[in-house]
N, C-alpha and C positions, 0 to 999 in steps of 0.2 A: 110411800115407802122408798128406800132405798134399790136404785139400778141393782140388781140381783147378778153379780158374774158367776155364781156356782151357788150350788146345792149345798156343798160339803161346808157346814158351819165351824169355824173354830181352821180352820184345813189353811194355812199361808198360800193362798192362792193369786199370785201376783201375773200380770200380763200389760204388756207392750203396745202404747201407741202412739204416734206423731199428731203433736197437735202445732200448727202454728211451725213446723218447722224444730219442733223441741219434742222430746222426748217423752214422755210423762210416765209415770207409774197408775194405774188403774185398780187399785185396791179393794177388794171383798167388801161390798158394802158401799160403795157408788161414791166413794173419796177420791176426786183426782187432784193431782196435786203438778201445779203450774211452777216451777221454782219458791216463790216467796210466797203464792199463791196454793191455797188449798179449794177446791170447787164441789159443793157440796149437792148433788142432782138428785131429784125427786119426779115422782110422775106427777102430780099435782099441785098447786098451790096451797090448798090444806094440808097436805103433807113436808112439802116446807114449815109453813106455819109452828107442825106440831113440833119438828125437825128443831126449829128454830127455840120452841119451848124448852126443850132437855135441855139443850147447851145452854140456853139463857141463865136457866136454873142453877147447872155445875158453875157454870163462867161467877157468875153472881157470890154465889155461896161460898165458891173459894177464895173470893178478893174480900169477901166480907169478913171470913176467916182470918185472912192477913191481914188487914189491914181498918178492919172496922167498919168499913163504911165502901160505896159501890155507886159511882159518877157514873149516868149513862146516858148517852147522845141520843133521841130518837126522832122523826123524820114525821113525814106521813104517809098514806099510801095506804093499801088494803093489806098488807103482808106482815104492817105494823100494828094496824087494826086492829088486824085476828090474831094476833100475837098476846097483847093486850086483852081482849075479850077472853083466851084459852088460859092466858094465868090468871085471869079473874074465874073460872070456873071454880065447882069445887074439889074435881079431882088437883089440882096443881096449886090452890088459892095458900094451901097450908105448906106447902114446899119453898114459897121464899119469905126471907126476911124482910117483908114492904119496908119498915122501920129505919131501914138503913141500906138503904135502896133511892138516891135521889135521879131523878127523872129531867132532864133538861132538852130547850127543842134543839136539833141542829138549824132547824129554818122554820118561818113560816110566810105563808102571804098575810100581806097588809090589809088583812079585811077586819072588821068586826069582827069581834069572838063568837058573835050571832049569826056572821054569815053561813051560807051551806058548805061556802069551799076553803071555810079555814080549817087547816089541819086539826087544832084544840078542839073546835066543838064539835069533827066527826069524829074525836075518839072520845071527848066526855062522857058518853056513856058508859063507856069502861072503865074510866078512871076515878070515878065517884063510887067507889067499890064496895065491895062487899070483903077487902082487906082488912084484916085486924089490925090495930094500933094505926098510926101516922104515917101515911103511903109520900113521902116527897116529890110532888107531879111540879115543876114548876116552866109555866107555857111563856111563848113571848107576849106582852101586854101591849093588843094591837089598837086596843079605843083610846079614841081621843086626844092621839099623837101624831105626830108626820112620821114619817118612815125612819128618819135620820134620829127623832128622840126615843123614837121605840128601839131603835139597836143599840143605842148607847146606855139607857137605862138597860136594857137586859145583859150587855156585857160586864157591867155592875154586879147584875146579880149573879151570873154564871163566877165570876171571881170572887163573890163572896162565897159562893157554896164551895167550892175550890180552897180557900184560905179554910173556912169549917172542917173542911175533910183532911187538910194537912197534903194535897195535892196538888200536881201544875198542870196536869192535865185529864182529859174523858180517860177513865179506864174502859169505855166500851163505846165507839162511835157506830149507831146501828143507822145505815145510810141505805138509799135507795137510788136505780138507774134507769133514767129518764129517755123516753122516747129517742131521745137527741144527743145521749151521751152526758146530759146533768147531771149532778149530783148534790143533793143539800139544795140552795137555792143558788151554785154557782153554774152559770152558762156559759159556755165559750163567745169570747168576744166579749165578755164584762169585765170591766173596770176592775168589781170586785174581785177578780181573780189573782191578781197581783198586791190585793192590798197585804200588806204585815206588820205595820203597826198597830190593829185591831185584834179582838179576837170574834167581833161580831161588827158584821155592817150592813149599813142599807144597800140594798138593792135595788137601782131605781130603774135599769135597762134591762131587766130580764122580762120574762115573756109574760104577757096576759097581765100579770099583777105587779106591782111592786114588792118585795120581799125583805124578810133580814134573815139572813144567815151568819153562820162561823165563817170564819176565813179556813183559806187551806192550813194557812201558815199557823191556827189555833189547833183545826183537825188534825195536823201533821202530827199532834203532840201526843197523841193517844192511843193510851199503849193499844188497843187491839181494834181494829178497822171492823164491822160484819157487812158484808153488802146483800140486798135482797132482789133477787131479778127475776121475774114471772111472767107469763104471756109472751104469744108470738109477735106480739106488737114490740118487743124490747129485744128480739133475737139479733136484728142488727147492731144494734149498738153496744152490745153485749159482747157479738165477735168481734167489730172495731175496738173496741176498748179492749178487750183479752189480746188481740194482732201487738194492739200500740204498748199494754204492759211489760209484752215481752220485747218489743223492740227498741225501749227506755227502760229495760230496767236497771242499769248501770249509773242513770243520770238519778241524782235528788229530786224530791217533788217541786223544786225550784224553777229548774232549769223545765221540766215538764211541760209548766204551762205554754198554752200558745202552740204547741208543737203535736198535744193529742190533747184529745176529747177528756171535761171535766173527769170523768168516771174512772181515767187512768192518770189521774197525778199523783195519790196516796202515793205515798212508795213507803209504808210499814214494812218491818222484816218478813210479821204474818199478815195475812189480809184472807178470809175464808169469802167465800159467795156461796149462796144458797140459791139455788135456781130451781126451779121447775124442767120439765123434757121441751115443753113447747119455748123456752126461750134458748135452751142451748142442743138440743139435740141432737141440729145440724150443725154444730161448730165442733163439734169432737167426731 
């Protein structure tokens, strides 16, 4: 549930605090709000999750509304998981429009689709649903390719779905932050962090695996950024990254890189974070 600052529901109840040297507002119902930045605090990671289902739901349903059809970026990680597995339940399964709803990776590692730690096949179970009609899941296709023809055939595909939907870019990139300040599959000090004539590339210096991701310069494009940040294992990089948002937010996501940690180069007008207590707690 939502940080609780009063009792009195419905009551404009606003209070003052410094964060990072800025000011913020602290709004009824555990919304802080960073400048461009909106921070969305929960006491647990299920409660993010579920946090993360409502909006997903609204965000979804009104661009569907507009506009027909709903691009969405999604990562891996356990917060996308249970994201997945909670709108596959059957309290939520009939609140969205699978149909028109297409599903794209931002990254994945370069393993078989059968390995344990590729992102696809620890969320296939959720994703083989119990959705009515034609659910749009489309993974990166990691067999029987090198790194380099896996990113380029998937960058094909992301711009086809793209040209189908009549868009140039993710109406909803839902990204995750990395022990170390990653984000997607870009790490500081990679190559691919500068790349921009892509919208998807191999990763071949990032950590553990080989990877393909979006580029910034492709994520940059999208109308609305969600980041997901849980665990006290991610509270460092969490305040690094929120210190470094604020102290670039003037500069374009351009000039960004190189200068702070992946996790702070977005520069959208909005950007929400959904966190947990144990990764931001002690930063506010």
């Amino acid at each position: 549930m939502w940080l609780q600052l009063s009792s009195y529901i419905g009551f404009a109840f606003i209070t003052q605090k410094s964060v990072y040297n800025r000011t913020i507002e602290i709004v009824l119902g555990g919304h802080y709000y960073m400048a461009q930045d909106t921070i969305k605090c929960y006491d647990s990671p299920s409660d993010v999750v579920q946090a993360l289902a409502e909006d997903f739901i609204a965000f979804t349903n009104e661009e569907i509304n507009r506009t027909e059809t709903c691009v969405v970026g999604i990562t891996g990680g356990t917060v996308i998981n249970g994201l997945l597995e909670l709108l596959n339940s059957p309290e939520y399964i009939e609140r969205l429009n699978w149909e028109r709803i297409f599903f794209v990776w931002t990254d994945e590692r370069f393993l078989p689709q059968s390995h344990e730690d590729n992102y696809f096949n620890r969320v296939k179970p959720y994703l083989l649903c119990k959705a009515k009609g034609a659910a749009h899941f489309l993974p990166i296709n990691t067999d029987s390719k090198t790194v380099i023809e896996a990113a380029a055939e998937y960058e094909k595909e992301v711009k086809n779905v793209l040209k189908a939907c009549k868009k140039s870019g993710l109406d909803l990139a839902l990204l995750d932050l990395g022990e170390d300040g990653h984000t997607a599959g870009l790490f500081a000090g990679s190559h691919a962090l500068r790349v921009t004539d892509q919208d998807v590339v191999a990763v071949e210096d990032g950590k553990v695996w080989e990877r393909i991701s979006m580029t910034f310069s492709f994520l940059a494009k999208s109308d609305a950024v969600w980041f997901t940040v849980t665990g006290e294992s991610k509270r460092t990089a969490l305040t690094k990254v929120l210190y470094q948002r604020e102290d670039y937010e003037d500069l374009p996501w351009e000039k960004r890189i190189g200068r702070v940690l992946p996790g702070a180069v977005l520069s959208q007008e909005a950007m929400t974070w959904y966190v947990d207590k144990a990764a931001y707690d002690d930063v506010h």
